[in-house]
N, C-alpha and C positions, 0 to 999 in steps of 0.2 A: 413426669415425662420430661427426658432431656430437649432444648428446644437448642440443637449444633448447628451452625453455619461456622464454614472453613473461608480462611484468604490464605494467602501464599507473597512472600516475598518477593516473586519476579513469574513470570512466564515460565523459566529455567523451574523452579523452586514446584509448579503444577503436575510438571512433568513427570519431575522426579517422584513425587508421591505420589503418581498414577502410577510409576513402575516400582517402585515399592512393595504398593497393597497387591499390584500382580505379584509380584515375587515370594509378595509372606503368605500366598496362599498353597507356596509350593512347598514350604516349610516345614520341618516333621519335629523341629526342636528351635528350643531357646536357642543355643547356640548359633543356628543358623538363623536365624529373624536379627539376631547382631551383625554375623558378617553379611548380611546381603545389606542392611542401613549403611555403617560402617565403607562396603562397596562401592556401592552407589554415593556416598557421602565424598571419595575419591574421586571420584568422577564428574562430578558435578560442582566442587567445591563445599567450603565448609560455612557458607553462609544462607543455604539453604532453609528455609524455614517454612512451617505453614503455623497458623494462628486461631486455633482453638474460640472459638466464641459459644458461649452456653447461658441462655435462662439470666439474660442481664449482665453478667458476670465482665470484669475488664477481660483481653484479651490474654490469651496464654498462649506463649512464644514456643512452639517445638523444634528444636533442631531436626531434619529429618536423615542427619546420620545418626539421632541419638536411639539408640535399640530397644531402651526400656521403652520412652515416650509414647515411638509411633508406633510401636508393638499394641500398650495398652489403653492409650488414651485416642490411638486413631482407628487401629484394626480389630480392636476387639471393645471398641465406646458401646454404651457408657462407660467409663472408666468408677470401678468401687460405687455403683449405685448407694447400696446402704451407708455410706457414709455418707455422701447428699444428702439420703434420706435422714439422718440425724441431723445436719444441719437445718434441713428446711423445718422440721416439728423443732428446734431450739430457735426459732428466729423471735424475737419478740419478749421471751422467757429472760433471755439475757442480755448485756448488753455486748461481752466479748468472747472472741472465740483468739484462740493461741494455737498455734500450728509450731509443735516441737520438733522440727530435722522435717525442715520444711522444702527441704528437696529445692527442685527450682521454682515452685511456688503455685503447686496447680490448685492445693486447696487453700490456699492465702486467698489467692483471686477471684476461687469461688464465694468465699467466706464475704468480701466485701460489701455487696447489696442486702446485705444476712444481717449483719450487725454494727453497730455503731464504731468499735473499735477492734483492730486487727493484729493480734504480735506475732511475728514469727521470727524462728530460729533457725539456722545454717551454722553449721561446723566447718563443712569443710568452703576454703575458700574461694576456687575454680566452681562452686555449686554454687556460695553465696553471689557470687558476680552474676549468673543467672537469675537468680531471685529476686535480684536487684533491679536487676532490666525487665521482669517482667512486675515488680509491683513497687520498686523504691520510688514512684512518684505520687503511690496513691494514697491521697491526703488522710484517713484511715488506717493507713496501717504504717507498724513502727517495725523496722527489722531489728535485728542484734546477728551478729557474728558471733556466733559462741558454743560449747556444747554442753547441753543439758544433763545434768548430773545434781548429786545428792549437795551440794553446796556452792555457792557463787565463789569467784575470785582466785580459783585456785588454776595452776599451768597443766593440761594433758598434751598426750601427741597422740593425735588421729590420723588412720589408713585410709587415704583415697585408693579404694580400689580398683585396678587395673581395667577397663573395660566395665565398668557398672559401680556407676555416681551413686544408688539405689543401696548399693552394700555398702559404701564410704560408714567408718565404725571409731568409736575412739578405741587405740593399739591396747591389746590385754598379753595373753598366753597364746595367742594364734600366732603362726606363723607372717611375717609379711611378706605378700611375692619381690617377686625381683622388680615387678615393675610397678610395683605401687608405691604413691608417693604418704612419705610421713612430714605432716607439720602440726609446728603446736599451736593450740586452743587455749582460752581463758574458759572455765565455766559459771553456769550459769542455774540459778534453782528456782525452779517456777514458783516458788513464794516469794523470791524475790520479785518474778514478772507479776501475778499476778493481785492488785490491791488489796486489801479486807475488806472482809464484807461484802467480796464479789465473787460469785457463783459460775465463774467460766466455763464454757465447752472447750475442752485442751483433747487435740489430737497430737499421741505420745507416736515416733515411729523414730527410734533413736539408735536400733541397730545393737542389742544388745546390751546396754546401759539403761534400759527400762527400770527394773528395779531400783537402782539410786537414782534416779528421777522421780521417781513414785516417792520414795525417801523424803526428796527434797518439795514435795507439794504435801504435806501432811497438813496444814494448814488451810492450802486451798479446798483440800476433799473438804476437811472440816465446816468449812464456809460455802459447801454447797456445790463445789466441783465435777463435774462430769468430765469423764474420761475416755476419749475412745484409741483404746489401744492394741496392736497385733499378737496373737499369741501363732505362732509360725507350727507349719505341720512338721518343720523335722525335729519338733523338742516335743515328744513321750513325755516327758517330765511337766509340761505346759507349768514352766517355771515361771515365768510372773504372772498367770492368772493364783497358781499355787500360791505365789507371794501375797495378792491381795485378798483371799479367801482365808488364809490366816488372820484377818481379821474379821472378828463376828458382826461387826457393825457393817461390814463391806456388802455390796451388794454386784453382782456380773450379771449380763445378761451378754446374749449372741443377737448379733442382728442381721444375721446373713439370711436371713429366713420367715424376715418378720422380728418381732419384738418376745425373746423366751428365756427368760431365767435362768442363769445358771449354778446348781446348789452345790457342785462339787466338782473337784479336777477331772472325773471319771465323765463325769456330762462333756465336758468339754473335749479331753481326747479323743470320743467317739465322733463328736463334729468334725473331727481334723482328719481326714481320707485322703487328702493330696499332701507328700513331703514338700512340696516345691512351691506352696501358696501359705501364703501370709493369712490368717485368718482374723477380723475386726469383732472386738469385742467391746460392752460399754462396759465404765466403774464406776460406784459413785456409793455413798453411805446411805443407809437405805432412810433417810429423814430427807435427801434432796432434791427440794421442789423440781430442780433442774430435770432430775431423771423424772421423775410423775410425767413431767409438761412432755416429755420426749418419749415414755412409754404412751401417753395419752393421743397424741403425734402418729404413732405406729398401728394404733388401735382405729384411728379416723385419719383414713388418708387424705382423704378432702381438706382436713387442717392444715395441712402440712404440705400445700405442692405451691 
């Protein structure tokens, strides 16, 4: 159970997210849950904030013209229970957990009372300056600027997308809007982040570059890595759980529902009924202790809160 207490930036800043959560309940679409933030974000100025406090955790900074944010982490919290819930059954099991396109840093932050050591990753760089402010102090955890891909060191150019930081993608065969912005990236391969011989919990959420990411930690799985990564409802194809199921030693499971195995692409399409939701899945080879201690975790929930 989440234990949330809210602050706010100013008097001005209370307001505003009183008229918000009224406004999003009038709301019949995504679209509109942005332009009513976005509105009111005009109105009130852009320094608005309210500050997130959960279950120990440092605080987590929301803009409240930001649409994703206060959409999901304020008016429809708990925000991704089941990924919590993996963290809290790995507390102890490991020593580090690594947050890949780590957004502006909401599971970084959460991660910190959790585990000894913190890494997270940010591409684009209007995102990272957020990340930064909400965790570049905390003596735990180590950020990188970089994007997550099948090899370290090499130059991409990533799309900030136009109105949702949450889509921001390294640039492929998509079109880019007119008002998205493109800058370049060094990359970065989670074997290089993470040491040997260390069994990390890595949350992948890297916008379509999942698979050469997955590439680039072959190593880590080896050593015992857990994975918790999105297989999204508009891909029929559920292309990178496909990917990881190609291998026989891989193991998937769904944790939207509890803790349930997953033995083929066809189990997992049936899970995916909404196109418009990210759906969290674990990986991990089926010898690691990591996943045991976190299906054991799911099994006793008393272990694990």
């Amino acid at each position: 159970m989440s234990d949330q207490r809210l602050t706010f930036s100013g008097p001005a800043a209370r307001l505003q997210y009183v008229l918000l959560m009224g406004l999003f309940r009038l709301a019949v679409t995504r679209g509109l849950y942005g332009r009513f933030a976005r509105g009111l974000g005009r109105v009130f100025g852009p320094d608005g904030a309210v500050f997130l406090h959960e279950n120990g955790a440092p605080p987590y900074r929301i803009a409240l013209n930001d649409g994703y944010w206060t959409r999901f982490a304020l008016y429809r919290a708990p925000y991704e229970p089941e990924v919590a819930r993996v963290l809290r059954a790995a507390r102890g099991a490991t020593p580090l957990f690594c947050d890949m396109g780590a957004n502006k840093g909401y599971w970084t932050t959460r991660a910190v009372p959790l585990f000894d050591r913190v890494i997270a990753v940010e591409a684009s760089a209007r995102t990272f300056a957020e990340l930064y402010r909400n965790a570049g102090e905390l003596c735990n955890v180590t950020l990188h600027r970089a994007a997550i891909h099948a090899r370290s060191g090499e130059e991409m150019r990533f799309v900030n997308t136009h109105l949702s930081h949450a889509s921001a993608r390294l640039q492929s065969d998509q079109p880019v809007g007119g008002q998205d912005r493109v800058e370049t990236v060094e990359t970065l391969a989670i074997d290089d982040l993470v040491p040997e011989g260390v069994a990390a919990l890595i949350k992948l959420d890297v916008e379509g570059a999942e698979i050469a990411a997955i590439e680039g930690a072959a190593r880590a799985l080896t050593d015992g890595a857990v994975l918790i990564f999105e297989d999204h409802g508009n891909d029929p194809a559920c292309s990178v759980s496909a990917h990881l199921l190609s291998d026989p030693d891989m193991r998937l499971c769904s944790i939207e529902h509890g803790f349930e195995p997953m033995r083929d692409v066809g189990m997992i399409r049936a899970l995916k009924t909404d196109a418009y939701k990210g759906y969290n899945f674990l990986a991990a080879r089926a010898d690691s202790p990591l996943l045991a201690r976190i299906a054991q975790g799911f099994a006793n929930p008393a272990q694990s809160r």
